[in-house]
N, CA and C atoms of all chains as a GROMACS GRO file, in nm:
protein
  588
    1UNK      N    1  -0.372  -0.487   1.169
    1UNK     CA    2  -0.446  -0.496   1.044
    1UNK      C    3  -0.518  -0.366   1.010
    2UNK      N    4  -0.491  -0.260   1.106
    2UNK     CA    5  -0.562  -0.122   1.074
    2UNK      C    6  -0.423  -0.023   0.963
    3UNK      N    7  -0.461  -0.044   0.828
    3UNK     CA    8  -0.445  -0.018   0.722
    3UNK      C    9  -0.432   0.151   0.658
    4UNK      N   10  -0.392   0.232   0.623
    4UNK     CA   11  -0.416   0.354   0.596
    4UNK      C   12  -0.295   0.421   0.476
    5UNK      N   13  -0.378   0.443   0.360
    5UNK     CA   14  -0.306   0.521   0.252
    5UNK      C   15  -0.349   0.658   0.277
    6UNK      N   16  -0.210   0.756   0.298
    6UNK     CA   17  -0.227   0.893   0.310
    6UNK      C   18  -0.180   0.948   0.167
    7UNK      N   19  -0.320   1.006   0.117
    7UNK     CA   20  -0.254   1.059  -0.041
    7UNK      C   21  -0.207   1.241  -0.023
    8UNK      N   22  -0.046   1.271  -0.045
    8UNK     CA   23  -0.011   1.380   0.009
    8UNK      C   24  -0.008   1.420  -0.177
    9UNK      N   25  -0.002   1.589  -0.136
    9UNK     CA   26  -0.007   1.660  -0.238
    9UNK      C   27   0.052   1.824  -0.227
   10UNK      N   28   0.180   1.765  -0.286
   10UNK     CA   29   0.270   1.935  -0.207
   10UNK      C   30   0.265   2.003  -0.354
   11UNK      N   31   0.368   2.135  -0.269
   11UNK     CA   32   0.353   2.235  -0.359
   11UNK      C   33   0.464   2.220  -0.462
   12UNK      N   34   0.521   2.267  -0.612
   12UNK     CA   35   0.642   2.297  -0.631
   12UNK      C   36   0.751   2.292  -0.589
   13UNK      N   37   0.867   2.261  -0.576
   13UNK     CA   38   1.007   2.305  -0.550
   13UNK      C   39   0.978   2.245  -0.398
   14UNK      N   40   0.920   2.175  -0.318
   14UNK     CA   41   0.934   2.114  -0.214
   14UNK      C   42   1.007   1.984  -0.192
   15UNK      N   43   1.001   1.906  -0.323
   15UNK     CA   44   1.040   1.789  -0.340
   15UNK      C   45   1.136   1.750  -0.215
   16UNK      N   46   1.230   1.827  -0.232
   16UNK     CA   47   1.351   1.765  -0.198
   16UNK      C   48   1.355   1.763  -0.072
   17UNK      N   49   1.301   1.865   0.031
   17UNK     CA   50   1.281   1.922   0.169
   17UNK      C   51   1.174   1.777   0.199
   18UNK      N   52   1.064   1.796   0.136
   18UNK     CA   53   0.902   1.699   0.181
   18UNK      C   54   1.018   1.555   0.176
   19UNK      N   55   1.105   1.508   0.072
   19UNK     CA   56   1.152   1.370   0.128
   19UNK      C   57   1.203   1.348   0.218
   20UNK      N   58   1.301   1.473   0.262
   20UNK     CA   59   1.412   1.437   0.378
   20UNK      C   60   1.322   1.443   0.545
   21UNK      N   61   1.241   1.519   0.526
   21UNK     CA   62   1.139   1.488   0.613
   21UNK      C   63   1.101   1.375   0.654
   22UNK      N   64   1.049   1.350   0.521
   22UNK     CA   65   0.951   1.168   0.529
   22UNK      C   66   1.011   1.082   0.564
   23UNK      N   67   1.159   1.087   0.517
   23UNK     CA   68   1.240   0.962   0.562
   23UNK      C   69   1.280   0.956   0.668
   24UNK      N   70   1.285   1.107   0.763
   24UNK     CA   71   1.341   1.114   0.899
   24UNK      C   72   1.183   0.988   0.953
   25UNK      N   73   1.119   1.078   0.898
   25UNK     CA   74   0.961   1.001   0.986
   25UNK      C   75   0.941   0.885   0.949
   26UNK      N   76   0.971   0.840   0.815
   26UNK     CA   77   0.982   0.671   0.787
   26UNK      C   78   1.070   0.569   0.900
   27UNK      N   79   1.206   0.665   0.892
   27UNK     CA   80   1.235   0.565   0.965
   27UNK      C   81   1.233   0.514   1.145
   28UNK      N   82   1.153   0.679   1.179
   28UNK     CA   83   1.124   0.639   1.335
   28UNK      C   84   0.998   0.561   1.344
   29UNK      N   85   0.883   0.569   1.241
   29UNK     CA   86   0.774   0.528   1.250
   29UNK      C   87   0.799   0.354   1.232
   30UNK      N   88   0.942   0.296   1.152
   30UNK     CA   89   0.911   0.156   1.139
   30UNK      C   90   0.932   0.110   1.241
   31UNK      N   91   0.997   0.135   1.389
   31UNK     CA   92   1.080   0.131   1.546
   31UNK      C   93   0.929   0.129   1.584
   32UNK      N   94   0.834   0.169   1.546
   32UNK     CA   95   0.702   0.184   1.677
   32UNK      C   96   0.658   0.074   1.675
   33UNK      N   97   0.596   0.019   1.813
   33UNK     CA   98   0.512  -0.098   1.837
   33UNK      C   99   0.415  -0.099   1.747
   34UNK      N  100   0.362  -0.194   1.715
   34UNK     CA  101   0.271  -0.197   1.648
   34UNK      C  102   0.292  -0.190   1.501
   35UNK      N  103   0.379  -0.118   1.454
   35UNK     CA  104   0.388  -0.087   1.322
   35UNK      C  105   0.469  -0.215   1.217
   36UNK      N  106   0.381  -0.225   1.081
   36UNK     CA  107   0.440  -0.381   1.002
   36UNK      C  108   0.476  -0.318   0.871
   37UNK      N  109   0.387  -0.191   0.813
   37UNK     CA  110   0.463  -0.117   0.695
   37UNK      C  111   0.490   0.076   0.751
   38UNK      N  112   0.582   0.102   0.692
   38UNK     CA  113   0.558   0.286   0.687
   38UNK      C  114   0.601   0.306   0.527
   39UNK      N  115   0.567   0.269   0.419
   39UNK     CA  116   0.652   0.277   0.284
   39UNK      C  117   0.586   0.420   0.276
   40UNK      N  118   0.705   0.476   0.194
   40UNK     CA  119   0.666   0.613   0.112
   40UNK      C  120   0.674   0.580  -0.021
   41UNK      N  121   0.555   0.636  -0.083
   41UNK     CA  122   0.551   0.591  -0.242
   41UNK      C  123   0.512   0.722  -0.305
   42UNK      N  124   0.579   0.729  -0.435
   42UNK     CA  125   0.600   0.844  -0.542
   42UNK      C  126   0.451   0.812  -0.658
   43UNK      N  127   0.442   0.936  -0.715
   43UNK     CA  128   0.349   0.908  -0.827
   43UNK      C  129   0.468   0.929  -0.951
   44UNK      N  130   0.465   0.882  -1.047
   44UNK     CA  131   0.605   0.862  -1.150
   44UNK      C  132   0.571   0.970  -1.241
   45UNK      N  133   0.450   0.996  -1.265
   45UNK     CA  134   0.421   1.131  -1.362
   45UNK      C  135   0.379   1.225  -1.276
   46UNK      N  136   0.351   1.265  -1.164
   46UNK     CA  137   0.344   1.362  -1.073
   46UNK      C  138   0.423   1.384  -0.979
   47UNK      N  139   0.493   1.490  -1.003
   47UNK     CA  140   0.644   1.492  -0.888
   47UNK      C  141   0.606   1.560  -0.763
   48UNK      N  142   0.458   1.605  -0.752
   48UNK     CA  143   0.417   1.663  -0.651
   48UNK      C  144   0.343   1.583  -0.596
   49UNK      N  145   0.327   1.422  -0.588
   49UNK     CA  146   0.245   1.371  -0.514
   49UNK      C  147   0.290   1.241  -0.525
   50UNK      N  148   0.218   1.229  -0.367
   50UNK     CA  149   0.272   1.147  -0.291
   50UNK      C  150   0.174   1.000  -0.231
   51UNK      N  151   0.220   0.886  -0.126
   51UNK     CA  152   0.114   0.781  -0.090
   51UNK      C  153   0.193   0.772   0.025
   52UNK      N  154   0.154   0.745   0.149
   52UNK     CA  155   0.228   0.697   0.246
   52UNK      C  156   0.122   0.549   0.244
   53UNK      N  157   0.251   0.448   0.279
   53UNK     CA  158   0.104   0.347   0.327
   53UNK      C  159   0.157   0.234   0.507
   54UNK      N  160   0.053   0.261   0.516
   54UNK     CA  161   0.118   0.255   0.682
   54UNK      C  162   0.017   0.143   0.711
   55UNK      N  163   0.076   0.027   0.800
   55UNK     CA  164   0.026  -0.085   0.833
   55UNK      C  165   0.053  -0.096   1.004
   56UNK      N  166  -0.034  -0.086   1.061
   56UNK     CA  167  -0.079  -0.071   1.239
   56UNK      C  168  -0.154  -0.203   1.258
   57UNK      N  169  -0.048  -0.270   1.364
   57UNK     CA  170  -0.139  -0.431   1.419
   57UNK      C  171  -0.289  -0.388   1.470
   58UNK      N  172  -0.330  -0.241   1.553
   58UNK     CA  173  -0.446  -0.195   1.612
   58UNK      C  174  -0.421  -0.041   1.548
   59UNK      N  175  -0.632  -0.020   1.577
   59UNK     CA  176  -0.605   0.154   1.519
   59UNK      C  177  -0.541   0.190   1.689
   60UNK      N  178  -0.527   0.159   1.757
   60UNK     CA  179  -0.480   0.239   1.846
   60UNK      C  180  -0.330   0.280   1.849
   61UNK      N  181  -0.269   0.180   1.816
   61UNK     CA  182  -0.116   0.200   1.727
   61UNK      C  183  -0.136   0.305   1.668
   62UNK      N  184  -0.221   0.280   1.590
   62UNK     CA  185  -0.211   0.446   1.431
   62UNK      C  186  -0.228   0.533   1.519
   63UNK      N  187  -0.311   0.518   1.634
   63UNK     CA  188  -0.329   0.677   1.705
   63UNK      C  189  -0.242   0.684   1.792
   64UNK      N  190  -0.161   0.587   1.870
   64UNK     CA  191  -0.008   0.680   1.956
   64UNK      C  192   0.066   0.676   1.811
   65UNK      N  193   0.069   0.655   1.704
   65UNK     CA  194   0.165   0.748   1.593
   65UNK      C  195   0.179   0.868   1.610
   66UNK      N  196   0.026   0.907   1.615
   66UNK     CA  197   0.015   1.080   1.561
   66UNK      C  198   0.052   1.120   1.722
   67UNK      N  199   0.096   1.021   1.802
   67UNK     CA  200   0.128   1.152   1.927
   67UNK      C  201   0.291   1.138   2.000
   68UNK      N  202   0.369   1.070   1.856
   68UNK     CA  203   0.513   1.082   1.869
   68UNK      C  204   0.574   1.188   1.839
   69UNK      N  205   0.691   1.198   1.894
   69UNK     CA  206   0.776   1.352   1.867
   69UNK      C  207   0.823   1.328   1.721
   70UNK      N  208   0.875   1.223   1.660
   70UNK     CA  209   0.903   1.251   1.517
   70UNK      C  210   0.739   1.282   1.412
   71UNK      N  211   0.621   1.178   1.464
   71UNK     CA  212   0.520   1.257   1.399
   71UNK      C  213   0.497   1.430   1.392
   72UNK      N  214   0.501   1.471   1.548
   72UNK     CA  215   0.466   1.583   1.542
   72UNK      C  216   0.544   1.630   1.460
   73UNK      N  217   0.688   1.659   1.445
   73UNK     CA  218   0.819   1.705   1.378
   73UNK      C  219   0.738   1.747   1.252
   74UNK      N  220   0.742   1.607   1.219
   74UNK     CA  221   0.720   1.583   1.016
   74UNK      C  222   0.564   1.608   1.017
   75UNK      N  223   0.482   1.663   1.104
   75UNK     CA  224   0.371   1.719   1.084
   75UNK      C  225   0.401   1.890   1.005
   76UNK      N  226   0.480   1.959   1.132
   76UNK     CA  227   0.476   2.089   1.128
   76UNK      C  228   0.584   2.146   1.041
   77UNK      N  229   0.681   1.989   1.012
   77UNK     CA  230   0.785   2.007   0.920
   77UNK      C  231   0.723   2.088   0.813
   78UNK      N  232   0.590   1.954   0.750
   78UNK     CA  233   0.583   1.981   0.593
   78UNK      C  234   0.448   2.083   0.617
   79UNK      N  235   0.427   2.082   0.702
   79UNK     CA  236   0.282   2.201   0.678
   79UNK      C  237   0.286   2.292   0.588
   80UNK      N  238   0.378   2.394   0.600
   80UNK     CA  239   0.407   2.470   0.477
   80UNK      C  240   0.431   2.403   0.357
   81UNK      N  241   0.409   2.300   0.310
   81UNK     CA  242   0.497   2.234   0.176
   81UNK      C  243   0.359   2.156   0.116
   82UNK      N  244   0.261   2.192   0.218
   82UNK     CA  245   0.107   2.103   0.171
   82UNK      C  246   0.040   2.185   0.088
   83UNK      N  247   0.006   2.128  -0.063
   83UNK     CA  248  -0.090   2.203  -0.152
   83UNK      C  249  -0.211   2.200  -0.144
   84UNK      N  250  -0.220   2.058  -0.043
   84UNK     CA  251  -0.426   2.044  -0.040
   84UNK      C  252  -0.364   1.967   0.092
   85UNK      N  253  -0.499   1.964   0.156
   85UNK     CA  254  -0.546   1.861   0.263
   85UNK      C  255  -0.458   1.745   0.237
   86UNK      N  256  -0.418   1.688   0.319
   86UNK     CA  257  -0.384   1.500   0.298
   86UNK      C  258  -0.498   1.400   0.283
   87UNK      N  259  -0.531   1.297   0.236
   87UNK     CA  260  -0.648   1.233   0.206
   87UNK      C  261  -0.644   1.106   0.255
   88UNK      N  262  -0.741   1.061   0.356
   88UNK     CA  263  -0.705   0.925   0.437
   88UNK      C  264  -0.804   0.810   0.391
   89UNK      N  265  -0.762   0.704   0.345
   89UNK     CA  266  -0.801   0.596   0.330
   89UNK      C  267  -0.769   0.486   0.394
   90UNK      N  268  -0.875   0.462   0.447
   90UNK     CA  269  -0.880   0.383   0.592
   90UNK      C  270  -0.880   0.201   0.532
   91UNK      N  271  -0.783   0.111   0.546
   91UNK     CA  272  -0.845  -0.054   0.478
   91UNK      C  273  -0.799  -0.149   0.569
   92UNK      N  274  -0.828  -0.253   0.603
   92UNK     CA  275  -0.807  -0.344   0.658
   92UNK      C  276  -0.742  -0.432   0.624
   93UNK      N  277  -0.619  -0.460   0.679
   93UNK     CA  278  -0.519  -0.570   0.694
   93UNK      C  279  -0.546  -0.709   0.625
   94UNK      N  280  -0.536  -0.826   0.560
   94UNK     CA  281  -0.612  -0.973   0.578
   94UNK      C  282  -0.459  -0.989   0.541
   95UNK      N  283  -0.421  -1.007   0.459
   95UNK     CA  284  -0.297  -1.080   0.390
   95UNK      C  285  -0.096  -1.007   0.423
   96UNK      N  286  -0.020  -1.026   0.450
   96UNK     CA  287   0.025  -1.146   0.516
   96UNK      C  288  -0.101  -1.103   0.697
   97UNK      N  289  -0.065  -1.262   0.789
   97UNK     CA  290  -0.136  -1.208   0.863
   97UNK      C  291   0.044  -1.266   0.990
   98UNK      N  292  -0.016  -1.173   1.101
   98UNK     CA  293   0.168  -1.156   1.112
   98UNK      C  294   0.173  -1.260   1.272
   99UNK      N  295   1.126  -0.108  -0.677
   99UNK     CA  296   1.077   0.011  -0.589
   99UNK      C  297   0.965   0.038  -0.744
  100UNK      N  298   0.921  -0.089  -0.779
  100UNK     CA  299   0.760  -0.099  -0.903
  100UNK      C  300   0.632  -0.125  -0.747
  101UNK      N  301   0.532  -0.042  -0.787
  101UNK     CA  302   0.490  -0.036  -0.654
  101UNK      C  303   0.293  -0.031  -0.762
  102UNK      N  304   0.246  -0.155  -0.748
  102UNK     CA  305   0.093  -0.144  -0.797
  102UNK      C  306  -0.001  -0.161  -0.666
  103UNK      N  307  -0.077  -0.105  -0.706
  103UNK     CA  308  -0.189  -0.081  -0.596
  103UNK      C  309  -0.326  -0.125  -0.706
  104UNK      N  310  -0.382  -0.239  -0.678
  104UNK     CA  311  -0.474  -0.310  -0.788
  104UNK      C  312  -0.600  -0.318  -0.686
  105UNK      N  313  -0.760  -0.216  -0.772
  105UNK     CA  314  -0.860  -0.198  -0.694
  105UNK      C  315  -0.937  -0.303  -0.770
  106UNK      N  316  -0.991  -0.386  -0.661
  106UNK     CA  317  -1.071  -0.472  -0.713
  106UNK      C  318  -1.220  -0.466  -0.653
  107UNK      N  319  -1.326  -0.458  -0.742
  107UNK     CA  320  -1.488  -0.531  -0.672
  107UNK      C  321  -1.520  -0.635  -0.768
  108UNK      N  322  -1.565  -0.711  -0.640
  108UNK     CA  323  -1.616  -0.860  -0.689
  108UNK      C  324  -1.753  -0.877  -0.667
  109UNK      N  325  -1.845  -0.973  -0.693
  109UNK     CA  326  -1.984  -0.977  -0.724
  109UNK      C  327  -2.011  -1.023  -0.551
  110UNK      N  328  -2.102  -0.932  -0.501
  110UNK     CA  329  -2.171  -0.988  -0.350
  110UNK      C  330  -2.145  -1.174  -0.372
  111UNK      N  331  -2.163  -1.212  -0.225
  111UNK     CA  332  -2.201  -1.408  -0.193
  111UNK      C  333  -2.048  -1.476  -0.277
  112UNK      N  334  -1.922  -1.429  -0.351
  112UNK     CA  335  -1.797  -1.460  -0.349
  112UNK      C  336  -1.691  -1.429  -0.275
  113UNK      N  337  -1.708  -1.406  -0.143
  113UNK     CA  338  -1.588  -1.271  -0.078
  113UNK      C  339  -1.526  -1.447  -0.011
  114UNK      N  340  -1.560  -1.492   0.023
  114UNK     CA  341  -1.479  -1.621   0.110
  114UNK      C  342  -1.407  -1.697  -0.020
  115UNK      N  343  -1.455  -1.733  -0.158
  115UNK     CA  344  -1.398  -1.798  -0.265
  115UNK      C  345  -1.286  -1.720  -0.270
  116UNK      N  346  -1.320  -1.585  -0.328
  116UNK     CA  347  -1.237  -1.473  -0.386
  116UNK      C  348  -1.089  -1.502  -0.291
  117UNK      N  349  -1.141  -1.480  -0.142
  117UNK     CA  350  -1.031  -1.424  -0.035
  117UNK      C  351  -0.904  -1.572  -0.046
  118UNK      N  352  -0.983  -1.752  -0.024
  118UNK     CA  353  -0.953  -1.854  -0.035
  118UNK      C  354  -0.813  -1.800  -0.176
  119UNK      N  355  -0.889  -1.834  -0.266
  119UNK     CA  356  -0.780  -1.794  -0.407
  119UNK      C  357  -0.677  -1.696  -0.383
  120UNK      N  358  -0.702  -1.557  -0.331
  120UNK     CA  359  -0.611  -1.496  -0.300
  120UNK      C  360  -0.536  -1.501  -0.162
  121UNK      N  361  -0.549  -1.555  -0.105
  121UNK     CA  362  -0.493  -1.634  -0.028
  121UNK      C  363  -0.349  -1.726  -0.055
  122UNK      N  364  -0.389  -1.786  -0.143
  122UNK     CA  365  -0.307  -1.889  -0.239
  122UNK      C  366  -0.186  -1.802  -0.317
  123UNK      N  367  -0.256  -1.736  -0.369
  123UNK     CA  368  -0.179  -1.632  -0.453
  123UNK      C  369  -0.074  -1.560  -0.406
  124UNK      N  370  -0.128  -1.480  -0.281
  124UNK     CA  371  -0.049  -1.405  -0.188
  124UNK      C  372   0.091  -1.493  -0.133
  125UNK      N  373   0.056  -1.636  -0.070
  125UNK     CA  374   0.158  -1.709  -0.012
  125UNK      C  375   0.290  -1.693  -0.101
  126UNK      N  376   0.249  -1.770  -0.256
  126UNK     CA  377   0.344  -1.789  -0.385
  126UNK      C  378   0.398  -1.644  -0.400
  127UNK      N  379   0.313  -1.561  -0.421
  127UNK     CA  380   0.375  -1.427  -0.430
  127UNK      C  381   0.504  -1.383  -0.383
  128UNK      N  382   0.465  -1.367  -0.213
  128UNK     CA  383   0.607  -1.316  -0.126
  128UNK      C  384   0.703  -1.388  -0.189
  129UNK      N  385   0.700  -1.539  -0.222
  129UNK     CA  386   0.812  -1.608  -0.254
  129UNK      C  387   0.918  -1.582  -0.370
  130UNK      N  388   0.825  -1.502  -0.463
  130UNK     CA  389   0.905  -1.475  -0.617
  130UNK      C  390   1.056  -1.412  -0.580
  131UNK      N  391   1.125  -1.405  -0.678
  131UNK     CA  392   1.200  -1.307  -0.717
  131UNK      C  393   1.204  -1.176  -0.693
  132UNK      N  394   1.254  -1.086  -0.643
  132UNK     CA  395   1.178  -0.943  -0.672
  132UNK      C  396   1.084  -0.879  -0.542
  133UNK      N  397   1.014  -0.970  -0.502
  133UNK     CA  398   0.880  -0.958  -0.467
  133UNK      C  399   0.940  -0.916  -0.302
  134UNK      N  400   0.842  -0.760  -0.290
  134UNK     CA  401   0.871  -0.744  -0.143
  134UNK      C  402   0.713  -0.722  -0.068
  135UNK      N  403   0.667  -0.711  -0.163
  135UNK     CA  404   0.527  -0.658  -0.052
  135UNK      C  405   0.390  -0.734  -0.175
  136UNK      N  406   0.348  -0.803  -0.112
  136UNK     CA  407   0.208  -0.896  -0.180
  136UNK      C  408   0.099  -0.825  -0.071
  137UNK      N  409   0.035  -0.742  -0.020
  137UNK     CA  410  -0.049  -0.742   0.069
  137UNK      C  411  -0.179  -0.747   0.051
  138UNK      N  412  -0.265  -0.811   0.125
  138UNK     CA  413  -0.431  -0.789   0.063
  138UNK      C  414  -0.544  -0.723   0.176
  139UNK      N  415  -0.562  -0.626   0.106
  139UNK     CA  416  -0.606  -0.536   0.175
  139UNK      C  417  -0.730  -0.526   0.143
  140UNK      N  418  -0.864  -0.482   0.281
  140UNK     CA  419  -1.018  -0.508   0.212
  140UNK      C  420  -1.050  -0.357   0.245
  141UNK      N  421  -1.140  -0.346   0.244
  141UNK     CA  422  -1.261  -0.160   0.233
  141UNK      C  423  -1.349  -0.267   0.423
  142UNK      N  424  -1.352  -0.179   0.488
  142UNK     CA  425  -1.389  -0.215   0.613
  142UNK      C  426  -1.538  -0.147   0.567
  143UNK      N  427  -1.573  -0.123   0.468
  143UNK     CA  428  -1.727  -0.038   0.468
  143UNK      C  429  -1.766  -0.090   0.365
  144UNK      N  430  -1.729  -0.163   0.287
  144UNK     CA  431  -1.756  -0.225   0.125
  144UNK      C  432  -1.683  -0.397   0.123
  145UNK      N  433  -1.820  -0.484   0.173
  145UNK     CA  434  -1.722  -0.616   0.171
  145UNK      C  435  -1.723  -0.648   0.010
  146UNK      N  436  -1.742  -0.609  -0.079
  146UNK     CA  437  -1.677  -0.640  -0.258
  146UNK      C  438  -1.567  -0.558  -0.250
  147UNK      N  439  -1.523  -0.522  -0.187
  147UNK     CA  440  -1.396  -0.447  -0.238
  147UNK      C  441  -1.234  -0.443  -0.184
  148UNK      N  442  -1.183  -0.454  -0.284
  148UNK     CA  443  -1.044  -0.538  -0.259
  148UNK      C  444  -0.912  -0.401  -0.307
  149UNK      N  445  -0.811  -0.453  -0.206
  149UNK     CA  446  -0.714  -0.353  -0.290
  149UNK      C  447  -0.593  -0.484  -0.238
  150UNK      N  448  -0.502  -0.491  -0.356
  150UNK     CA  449  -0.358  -0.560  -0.344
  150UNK      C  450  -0.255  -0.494  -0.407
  151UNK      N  451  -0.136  -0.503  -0.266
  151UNK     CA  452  -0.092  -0.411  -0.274
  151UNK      C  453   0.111  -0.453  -0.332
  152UNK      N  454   0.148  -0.464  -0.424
  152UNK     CA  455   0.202  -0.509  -0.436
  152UNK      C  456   0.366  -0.443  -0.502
  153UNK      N  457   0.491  -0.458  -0.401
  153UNK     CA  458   0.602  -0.409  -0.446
  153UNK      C  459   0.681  -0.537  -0.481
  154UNK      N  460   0.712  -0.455  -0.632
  154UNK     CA  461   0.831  -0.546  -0.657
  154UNK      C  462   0.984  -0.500  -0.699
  155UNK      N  463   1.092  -0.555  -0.735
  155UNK     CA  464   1.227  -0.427  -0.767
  155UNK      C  465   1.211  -0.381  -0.843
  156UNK      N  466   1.217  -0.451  -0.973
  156UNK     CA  467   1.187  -0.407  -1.092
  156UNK      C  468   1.041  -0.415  -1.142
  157UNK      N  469   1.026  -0.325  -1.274
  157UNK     CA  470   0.917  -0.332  -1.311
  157UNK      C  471   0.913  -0.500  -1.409
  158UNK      N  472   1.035  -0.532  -1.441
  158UNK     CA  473   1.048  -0.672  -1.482
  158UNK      C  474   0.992  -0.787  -1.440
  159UNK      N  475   0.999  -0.756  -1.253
  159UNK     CA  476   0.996  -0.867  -1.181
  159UNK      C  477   0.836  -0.904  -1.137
  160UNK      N  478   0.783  -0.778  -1.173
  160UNK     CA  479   0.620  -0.765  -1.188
  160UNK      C  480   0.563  -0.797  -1.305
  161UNK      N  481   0.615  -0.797  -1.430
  161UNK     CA  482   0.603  -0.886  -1.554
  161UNK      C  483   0.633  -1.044  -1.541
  162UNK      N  484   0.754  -1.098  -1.465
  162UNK     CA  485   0.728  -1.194  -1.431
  162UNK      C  486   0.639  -1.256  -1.364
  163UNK      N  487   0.613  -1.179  -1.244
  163UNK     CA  488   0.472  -1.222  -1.139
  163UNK      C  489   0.371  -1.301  -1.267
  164UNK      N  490   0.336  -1.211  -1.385
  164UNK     CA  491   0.235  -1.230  -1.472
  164UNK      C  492   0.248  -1.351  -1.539
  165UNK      N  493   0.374  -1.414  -1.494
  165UNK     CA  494   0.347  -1.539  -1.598
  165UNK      C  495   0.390  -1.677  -1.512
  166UNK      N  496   0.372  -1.623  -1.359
  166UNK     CA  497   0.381  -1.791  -1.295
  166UNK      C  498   0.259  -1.819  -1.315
  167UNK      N  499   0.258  -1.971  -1.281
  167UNK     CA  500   0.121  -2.070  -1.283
  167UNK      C  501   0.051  -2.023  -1.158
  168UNK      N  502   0.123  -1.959  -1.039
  168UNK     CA  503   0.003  -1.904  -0.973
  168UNK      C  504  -0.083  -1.744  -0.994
  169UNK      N  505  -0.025  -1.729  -1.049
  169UNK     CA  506  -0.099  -1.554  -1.137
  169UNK      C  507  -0.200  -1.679  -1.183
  170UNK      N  508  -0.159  -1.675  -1.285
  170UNK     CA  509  -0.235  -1.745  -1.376
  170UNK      C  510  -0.379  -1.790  -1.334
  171UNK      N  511  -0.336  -1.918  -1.226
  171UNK     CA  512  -0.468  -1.988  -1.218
  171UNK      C  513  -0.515  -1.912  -1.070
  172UNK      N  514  -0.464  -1.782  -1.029
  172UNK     CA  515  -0.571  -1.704  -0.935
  172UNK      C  516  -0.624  -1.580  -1.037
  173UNK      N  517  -0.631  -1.570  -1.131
  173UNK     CA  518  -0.668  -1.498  -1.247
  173UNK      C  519  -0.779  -1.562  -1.332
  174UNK      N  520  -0.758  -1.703  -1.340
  174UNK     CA  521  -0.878  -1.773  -1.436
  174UNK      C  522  -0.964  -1.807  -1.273
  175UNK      N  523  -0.910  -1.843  -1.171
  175UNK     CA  524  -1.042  -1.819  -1.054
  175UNK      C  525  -1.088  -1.725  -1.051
  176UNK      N  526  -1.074  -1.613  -1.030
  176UNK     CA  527  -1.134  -1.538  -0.954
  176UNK      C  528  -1.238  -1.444  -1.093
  177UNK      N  529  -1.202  -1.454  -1.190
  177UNK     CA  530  -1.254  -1.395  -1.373
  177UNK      C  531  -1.377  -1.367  -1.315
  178UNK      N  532  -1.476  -1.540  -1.263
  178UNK     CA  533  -1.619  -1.511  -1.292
  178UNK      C  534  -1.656  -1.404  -1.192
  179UNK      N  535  -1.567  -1.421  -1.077
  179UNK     CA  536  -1.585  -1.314  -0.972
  179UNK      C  537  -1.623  -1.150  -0.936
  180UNK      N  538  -1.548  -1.104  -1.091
  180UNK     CA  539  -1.497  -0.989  -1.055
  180UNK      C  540  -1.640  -0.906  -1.104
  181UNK      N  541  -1.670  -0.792  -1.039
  181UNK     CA  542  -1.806  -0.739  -1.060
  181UNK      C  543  -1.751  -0.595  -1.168
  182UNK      N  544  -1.632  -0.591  -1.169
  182UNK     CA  545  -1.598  -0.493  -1.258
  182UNK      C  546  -1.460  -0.537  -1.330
  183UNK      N  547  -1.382  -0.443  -1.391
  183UNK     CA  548  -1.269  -0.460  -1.447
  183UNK      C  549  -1.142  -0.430  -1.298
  184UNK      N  550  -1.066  -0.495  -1.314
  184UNK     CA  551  -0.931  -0.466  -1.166
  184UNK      C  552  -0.903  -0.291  -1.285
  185UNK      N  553  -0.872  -0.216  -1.159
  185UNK     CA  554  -0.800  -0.042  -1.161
  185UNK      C  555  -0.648  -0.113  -1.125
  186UNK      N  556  -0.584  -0.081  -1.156
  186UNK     CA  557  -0.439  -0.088  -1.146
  186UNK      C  558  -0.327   0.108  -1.124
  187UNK      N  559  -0.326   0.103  -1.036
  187UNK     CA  560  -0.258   0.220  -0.978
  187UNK      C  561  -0.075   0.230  -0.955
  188UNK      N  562   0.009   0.248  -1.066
  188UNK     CA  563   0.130   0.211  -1.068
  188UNK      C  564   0.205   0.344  -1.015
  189UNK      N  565   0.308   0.328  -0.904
  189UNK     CA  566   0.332   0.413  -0.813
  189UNK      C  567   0.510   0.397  -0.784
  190UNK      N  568   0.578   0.411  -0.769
  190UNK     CA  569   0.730   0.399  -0.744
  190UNK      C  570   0.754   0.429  -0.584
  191UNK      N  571   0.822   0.344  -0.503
  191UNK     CA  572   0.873   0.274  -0.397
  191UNK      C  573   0.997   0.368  -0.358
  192UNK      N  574   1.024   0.464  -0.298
  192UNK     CA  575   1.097   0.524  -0.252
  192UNK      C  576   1.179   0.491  -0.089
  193UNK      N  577   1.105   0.476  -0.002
  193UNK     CA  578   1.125   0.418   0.143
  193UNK      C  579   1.027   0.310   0.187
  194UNK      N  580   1.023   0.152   0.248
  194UNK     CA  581   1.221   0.126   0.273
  194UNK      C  582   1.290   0.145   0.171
  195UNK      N  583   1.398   0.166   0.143
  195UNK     CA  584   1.528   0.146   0.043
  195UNK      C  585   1.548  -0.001   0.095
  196UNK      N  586   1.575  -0.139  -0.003
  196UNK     CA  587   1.592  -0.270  -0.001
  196UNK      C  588   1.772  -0.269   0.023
   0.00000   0.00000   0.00000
């Protein structure tokens, strides 16, 4: 039920590189214990920004995320392709309950 | 891959009514047409505050949502509730691919 929207915000002309990334990392991140969503979501009038929204049964789940080899990957992947900071919004799980 | 993210605050001493109703809502939801992700999500630092998170295929099938009898009557519940107007955040569904 430990909840988290990552609001990403790349640069120009990354598009296409920042998805193939995400999806490598989408799809190892849905295989992890613990894990019930990894969706990647688009903004429809902003082609430079992004939502990950990631659903972890425990925050401790969310934290062996960040210490998988495909995290690290698609960390240092898109580093260069980041226009600002990533922005974390932390919410809690209630509905479905699993 | 219609992807709303709906911010809600409700008036302090309703969070168990509110949650009850949406509760209800959420079940009928998953069930629709369309419908892949109903989730209800709270602010772990703000108990008025609500986010639902909701994918559907089409943006059609989220116009439909709007006109079952359970929209409906978790919409005329929850009215006196709401301590502000619902934010509605419309976003496009890229990964999973259905």
């Amino acid at each position: 039920m430990h909840v988290t929207l990552v609001h990403i915000s790349i640069k120009p002309d990354c598009r296409a590189e920042f998805l193939e990334a995400t999806r490598i990392n989408h799809e190892a991140s849905v295989e992890e214990s613990g894990n019930r969503r990894f969706d990647v979501l688009s903004d429809p009038e902003d082609a430079t920004r992004f939502v990950l929204y990631e659903w972890y049964d425990t925050p401790d789940d969310a934290v062996s995320h960040k210490k998988t080899g495909h995290f690290e990957t698609w960390r240092d992947t898109v580093a260069p392709m980041m226009a600002a900071d990533r922005e974390l919004e932390v919410l809690r799980g209630i509905y479905p309950i699993w």
